[in-house]
C-alpha positions as CSV (number, residue, x, y, z in Angstrom):
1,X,57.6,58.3,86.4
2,X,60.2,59.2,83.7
3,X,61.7,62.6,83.7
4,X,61.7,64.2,80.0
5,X,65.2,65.7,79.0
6,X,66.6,67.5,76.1
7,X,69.5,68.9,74.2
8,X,69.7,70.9,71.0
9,X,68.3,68.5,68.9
10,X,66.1,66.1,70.7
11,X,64.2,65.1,73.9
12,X,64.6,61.7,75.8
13,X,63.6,59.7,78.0
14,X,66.8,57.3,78.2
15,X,68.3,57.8,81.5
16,X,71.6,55.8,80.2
17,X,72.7,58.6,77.7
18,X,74.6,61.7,79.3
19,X,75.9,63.3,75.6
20,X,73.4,63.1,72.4
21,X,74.9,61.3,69.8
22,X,73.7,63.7,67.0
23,X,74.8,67.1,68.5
24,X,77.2,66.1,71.2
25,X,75.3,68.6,74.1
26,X,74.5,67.1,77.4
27,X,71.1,66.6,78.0
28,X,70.2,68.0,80.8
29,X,66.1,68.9,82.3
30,X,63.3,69.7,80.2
31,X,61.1,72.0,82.5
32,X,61.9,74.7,83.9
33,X,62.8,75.3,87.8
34,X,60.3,75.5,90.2
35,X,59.2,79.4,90.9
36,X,59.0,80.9,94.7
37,X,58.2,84.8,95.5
38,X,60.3,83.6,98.8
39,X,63.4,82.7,96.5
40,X,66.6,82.1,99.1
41,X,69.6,82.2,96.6
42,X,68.1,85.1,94.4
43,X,70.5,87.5,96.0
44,X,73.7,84.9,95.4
45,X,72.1,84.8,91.6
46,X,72.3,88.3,91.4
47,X,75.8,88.2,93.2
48,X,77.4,85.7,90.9
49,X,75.5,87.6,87.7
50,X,77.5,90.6,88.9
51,X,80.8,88.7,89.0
52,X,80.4,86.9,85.7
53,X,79.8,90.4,84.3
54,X,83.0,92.1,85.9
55,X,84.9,89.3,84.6
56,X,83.7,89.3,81.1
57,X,81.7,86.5,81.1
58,X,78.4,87.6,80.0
């Protein structure tokens, strides 16, 4: 089974390839993450959110 992955541009296949060659972005997973109502790290998500925020980040 091959896992589908994208960048800005396009979506692949190639496992060999790390950076597209067109756009220069990593490709990294197509589909989205798995979804839990018993999430473990939603409170360090929210932590690091907060963080980010204080700091400028976002």
């Amino acid at each position: 089974m091959h896992l589908l992955r994208k960048c800005k541009c396009r979506y692949t296949i190639d496992l060999s390839k790390e950076i597209c060659e067109k756009c220069g972005e990593r490709f990294r997973s197509a589909y989205p993450p798995k979804f839990s109502p018993h999430d473990k790290y939603a409170g360090y998500r929210r932590k690091m959110k907060e963080l980010a925020k204080q700091r400028g980040l976002l």
